[in-house]
N, C-alpha and C positions, 0 to 999 in steps of 0.2 A: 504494500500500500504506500502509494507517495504522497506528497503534497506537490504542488505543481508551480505557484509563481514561489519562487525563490529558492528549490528544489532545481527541476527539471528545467523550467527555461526561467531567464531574465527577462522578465515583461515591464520594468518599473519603466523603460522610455516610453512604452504606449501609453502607459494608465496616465505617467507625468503630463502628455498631449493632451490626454482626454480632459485630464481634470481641469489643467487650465484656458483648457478651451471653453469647458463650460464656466468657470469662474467670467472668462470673461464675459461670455454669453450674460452674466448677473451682475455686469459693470463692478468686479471687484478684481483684485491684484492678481495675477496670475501665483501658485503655490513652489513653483520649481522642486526639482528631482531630488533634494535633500531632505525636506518635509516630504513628499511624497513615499518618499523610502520609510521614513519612521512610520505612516498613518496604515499603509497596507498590512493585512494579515486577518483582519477579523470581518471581510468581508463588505460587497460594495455601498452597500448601507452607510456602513459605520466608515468606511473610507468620504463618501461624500461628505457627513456631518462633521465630520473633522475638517474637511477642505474648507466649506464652510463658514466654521467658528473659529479657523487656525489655527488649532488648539487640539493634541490631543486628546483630549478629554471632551471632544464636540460631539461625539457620539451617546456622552449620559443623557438620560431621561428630562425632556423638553427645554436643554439647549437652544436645539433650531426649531422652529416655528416648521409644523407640518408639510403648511402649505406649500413653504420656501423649500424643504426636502424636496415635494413631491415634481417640482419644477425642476431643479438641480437634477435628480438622478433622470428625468428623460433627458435633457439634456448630455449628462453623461453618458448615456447609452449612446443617445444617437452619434458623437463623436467618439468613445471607444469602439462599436460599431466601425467606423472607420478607420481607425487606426490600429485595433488587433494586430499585431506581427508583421505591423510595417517595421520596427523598428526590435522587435524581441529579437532574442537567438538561446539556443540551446544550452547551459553549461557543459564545459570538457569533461568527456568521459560518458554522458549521457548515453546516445545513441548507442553506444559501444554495451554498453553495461546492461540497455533496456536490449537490445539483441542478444545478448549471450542468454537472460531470464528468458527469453524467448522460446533461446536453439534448447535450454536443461526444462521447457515443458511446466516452467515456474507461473502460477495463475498471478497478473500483476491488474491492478486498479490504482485510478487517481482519485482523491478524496482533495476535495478542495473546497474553500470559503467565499472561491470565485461561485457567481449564476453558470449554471450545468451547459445552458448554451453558450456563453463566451467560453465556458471550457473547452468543449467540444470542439467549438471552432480552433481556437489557436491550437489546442494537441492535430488537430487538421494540418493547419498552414505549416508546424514546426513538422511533418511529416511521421509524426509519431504514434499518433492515433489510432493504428492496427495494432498495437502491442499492448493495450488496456479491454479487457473485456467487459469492462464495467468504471463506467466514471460519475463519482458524486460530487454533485453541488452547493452551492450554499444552500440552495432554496430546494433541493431534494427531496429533504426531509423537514422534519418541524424542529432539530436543530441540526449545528453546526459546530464543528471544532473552536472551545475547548470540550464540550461534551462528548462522551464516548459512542452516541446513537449510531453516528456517520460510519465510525469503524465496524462498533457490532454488524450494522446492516451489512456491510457490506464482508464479513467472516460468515453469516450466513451465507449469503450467495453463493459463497463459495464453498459452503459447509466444513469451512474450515477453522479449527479452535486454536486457542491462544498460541497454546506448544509452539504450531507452525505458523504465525501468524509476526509479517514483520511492519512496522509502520518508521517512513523514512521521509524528513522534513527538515528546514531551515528555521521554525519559530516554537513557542512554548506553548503554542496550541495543538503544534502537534506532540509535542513530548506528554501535556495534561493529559490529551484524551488517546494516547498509547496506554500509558498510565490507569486511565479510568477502565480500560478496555483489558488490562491486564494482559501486555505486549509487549516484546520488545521493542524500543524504539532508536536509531540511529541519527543523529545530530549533523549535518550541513554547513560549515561555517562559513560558508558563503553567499547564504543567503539574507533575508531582511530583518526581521525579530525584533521588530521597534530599537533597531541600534545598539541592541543590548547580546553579549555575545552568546554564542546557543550555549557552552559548557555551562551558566546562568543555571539552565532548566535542569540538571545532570540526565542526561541522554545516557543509554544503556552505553554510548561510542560519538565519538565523534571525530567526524571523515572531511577531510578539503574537495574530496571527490568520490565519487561513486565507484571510477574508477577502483581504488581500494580497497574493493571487494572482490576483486575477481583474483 
C-alpha cells in the first residue's frame, strides 16, 4: 500500500499552479511552492482552507466562511484539472521498484488523501496506473488517513491480514493509520510531512528510496 503525492510522484509544482491560480481567481496573493509544500497531506479540502486563511491551521472548524470554501475548491478543480502532471515527475527508483512488485506477483494499491479521480488521473499520465489494482481516495470512503478505514478496506480487498500487509508513505498520516491498522509501515524522507522530518513519526524504517528494497 503506498501513499502517492510525496511517495510515488512529486506533484507539489501542479497543486503550487492550481492553488495560486485560484487564489488569484479570489483577488488574493498568490501562496508559492514553500507554503504549499507544508499545507499538502490531509487532503484537498483542508489544503484549500489553508491557502485561504494562510495559515496552517485554516482548515479548523469555521475558519473560512463556507461559502468562500465552496467557490475556492471549484475553482481549484477546475485549474488542477489543468495542470495535473504538467509539471509532476516520478521519484528515482519508483518505476523500477513498482515493476519488480509486479514481475514477484506482489498485490500493490494506492491509498491516498488526494479525490480518487485526480488520482487516477495523474497515476494515468505518470504511466503507472497498471501496476495498482485498487486505488483509494480521499473521498472513497467516509474517512481518510490519519484513520485506519482507508487501509483496513483496502486488506480486505485483498483478503489480506496484517502479517502481510505493508503501508509505504512520506507523512504521519500514513505512519498513524499503518499504526491504527496494525502494519508495518516504511518512512520516505523525501517527501512532504508539513516540513517536519518522517523519522518525527518513528516508521517501522526509513528509506531515501524505494529503490532500497530491492
Amino acid at each position: 500500500m503506498y501513499d502517492l503525492d510525496g511517495t510515488l510522484v512529486d506533484s507539489i509544482p501542479d497543486l503550487t499552479i492550481a492553488i495560486d491560480n485560484m487564489l488569484q481567481d479570489l483577488s488574493r496573493p498568490p501562496a508559492g511552492i514553500e507554503k504549499v509544500t507544508m499545507w499538502v497531506g490531509n487532503g484537498v479540502p483542508s489544503l484549500i482552507k489553508r491557502a485561504l486563511a494562510d495559515n496552517m491551521m485554516g482548515d479548523q472548524s469555521k475558519v473560512i466562511d463556507l461559502s468562500l470554501f465552496e467557490q475556492a475548491h471549484k475553482c481549484f478543480r477546475h485549474h488542477y484539472a489543468n495542470e495535473i502532471g504538467r509539471h509532476s515527475c516520478l521519484y528515482s527508483g519508483v518505476r523500477k521498484f513498482l515493476k519488480k512488485m509486479a514481475e514477484e506477483k506482489v498485490k500493490q494499491a494506492v491509498i491516498t488523501n488526494k479525490p480518487a479521480d485526480f488520482a487516477r488521473k495523474l497515476l494515468k499520465i505518470m504511466a503507472i496506473d497498471h501496476f495498482f489494482e485498487l486505488t483509494v481516495g480521499g473521498d472513497t470512503l467516509t474517512e481518510k488517513k490519519p484513520y485506519p478505514l482507508p487501509l483496513q478496506y483496502t486488506m480486505r480487498y485483498f483478503s489480506c491480514d496484517s502479517d502481510n500487509a505493508l503501508m509505504i508513505g512520506d507523512s504521519s498520516n500514513d505512519i498513524k493509520a499503518a499504526r491504527a491498522t496494525g502494519v508495518k509501515v516504511i518512512g520516505l524522507n523525501y517527501g512532504y510531512n508539513h516540513g517536519e522530518p518522517i523519522e518525527y513519526s518513528n516508521p517501522d524504517a526509513v528509506l531515501s528510496s524505494l529503490s532500497e528494497l530491492l
